[in-house]
C-alpha positions in Angstrom: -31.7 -5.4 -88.5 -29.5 -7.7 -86.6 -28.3 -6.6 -83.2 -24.5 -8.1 -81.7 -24.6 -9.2 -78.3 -21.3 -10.8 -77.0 -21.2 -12.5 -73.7 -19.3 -11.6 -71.0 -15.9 -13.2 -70.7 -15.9 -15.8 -67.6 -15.3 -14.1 -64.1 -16.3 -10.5 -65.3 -19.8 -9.1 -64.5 -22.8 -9.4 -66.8 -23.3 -6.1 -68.8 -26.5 -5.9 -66.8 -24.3 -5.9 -63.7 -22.2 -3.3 -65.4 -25.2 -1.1 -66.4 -26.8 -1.4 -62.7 -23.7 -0.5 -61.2 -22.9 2.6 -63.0 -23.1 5.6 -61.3 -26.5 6.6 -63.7 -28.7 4.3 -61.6 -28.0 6.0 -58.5 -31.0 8.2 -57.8 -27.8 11.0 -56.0 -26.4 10.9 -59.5 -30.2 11.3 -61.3 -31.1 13.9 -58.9 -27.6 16.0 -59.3 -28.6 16.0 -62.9 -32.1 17.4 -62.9 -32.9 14.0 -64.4 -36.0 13.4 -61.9 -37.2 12.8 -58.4 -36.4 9.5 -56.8 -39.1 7.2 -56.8 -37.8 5.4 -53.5 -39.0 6.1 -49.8 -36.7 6.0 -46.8 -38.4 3.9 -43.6 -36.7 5.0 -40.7 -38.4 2.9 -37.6 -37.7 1.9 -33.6 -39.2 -1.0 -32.6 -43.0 -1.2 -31.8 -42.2 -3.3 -28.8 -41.1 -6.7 -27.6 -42.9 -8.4 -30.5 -42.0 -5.8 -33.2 -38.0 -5.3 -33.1 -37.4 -2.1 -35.6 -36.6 -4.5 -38.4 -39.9 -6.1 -38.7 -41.9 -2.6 -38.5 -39.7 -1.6 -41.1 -39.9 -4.7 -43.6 -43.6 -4.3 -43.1 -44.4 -0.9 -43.8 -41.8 -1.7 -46.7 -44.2 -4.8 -47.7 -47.2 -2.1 -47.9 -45.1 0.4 -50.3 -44.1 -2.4 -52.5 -47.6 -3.7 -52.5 -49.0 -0.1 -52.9 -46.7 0.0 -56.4 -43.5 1.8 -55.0 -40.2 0.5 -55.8 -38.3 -1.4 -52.7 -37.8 1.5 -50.3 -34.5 2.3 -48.0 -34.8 0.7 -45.2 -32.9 2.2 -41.6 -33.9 0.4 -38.4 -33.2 2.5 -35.2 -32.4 1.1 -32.1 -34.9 2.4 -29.1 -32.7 4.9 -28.0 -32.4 5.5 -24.0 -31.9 8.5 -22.6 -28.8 10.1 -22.6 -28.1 8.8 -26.5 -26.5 11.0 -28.6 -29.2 11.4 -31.3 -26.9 13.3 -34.0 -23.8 10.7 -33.8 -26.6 8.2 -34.5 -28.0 9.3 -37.1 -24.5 10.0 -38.4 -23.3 6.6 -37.9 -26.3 5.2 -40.3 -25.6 7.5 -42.8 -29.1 8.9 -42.8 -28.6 12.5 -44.3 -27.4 11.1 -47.5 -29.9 8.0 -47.4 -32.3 10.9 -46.9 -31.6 12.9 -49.6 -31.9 10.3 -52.0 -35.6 9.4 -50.9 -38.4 10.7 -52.4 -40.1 11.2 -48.8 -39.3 10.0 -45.1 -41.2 7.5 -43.3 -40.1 7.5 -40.1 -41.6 4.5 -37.9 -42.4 5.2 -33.4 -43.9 3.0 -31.3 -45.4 6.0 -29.2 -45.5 10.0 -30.6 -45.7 12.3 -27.4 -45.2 15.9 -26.6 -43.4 15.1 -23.8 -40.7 12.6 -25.2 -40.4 14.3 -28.3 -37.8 16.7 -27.6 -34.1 15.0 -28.2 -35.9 12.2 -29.7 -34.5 10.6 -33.0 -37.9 11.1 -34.3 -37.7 14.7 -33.2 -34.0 14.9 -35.2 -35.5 12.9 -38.4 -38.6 15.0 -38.5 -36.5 18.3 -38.5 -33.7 17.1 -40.5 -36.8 16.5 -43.2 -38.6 20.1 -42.6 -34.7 21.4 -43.3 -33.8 19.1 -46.6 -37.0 20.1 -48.0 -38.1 16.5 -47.8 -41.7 15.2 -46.7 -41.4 13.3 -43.6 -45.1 11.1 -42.6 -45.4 9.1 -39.0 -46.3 5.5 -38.5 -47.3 4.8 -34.6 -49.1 2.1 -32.2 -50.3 5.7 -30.0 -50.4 9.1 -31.9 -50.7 11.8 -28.6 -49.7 14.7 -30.4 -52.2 17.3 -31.1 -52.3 19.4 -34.5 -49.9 21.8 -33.3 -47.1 19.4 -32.2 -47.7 17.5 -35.4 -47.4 20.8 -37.4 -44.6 21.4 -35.4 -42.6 18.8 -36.5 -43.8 19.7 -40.3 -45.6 15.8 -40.7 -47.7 15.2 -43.6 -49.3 12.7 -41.9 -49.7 10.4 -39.2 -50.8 7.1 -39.2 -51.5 4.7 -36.6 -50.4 1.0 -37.1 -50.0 -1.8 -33.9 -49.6 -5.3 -35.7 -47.7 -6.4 -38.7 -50.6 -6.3 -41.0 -51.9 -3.1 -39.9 -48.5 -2.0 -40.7 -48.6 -3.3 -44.0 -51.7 -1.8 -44.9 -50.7 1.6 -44.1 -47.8 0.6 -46.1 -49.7 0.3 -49.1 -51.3 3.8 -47.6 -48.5 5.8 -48.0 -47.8 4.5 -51.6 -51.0 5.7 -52.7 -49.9 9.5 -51.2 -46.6 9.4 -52.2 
């Protein structure tokens, strides 16, 4: 049996490009359809300090899931929000109920988890935004000072505590193994 392949005329996509484009391989357009649960993570982190802007905790934790055998997650870096920020037009700006949606689970990335800070926080807004979506939501932290009942409060599956880049990587690799 022969198969017929014709090449693209010059300027148009590949049918490759064609086929990822189409609105099949969107994990919205898989879930609408019963067709499966995504297979991607969503890493939603502030910066871990001077030395760790929000991108790189989020590449690295990224780095872990990828190494762990997850495909590439989402990836949302969060500015370190002062006080006074409006939390929901933040979260609205980035697009991250419908970034959510699509994940399979929420990892949402804070240099420091307290009682005390967490109201109004946009770990606080992630966290519940989860619990309400039905979607698991896990921690990543340099200093975990919640007790169990905070934690449970804010429905986390888990928290995990990470202060370097390779630290963060391995809990990367972590949370693939869980999810």
């Amino acid at each position: 049996m022969r198969s017929r392949t014709r090449n693209a005329p010059a300027g148009s996509p590949s049918r490759a490009t064609a086929r990822a484009t189409q609105p099949s391989a969107s994990p919205r357009w898989r879930a609408a359809r019963g067709v499966g649960i995504s297979q991607t993570a969503l890493v939603a982190c502030h910066p871990f300090g001077p030395r760790l802007p929000a991108e790189s905790v989020a590449h690295a934790i990224a780095c872990g899931l990828r190494d762990g055998g997850l495909l590439a997650p989402g990836i949302c870096p969060l500015p370190g929000a002062a006080a006074g920020d409006d939390v929901r037009e933040l979260l609205d700006a980035l697009d991250f109920d419908a970034r959510m949606r699509d994940a399979r689970a929420v990892i949402v990335g804070a240099e420091q988890l307290r009682e005390r800070t967490l109201a109004g926080s946009v770990t606080f807004e992630i966290a519940t935004r989860a619990r309400q979506r039905g979607v698991p939501a896990y921690a990543v932290t340099r200093a975990n000072e919640l007790d169990l009942f905070d934690a449970r409060m804010l429905d986390l599956q888990l928290i995990l505590q990470a202060g370097t880049r390779k630290a963060l990587v391995s809990v990367g690799v972590e949370l693939a193994r869980l999810l």
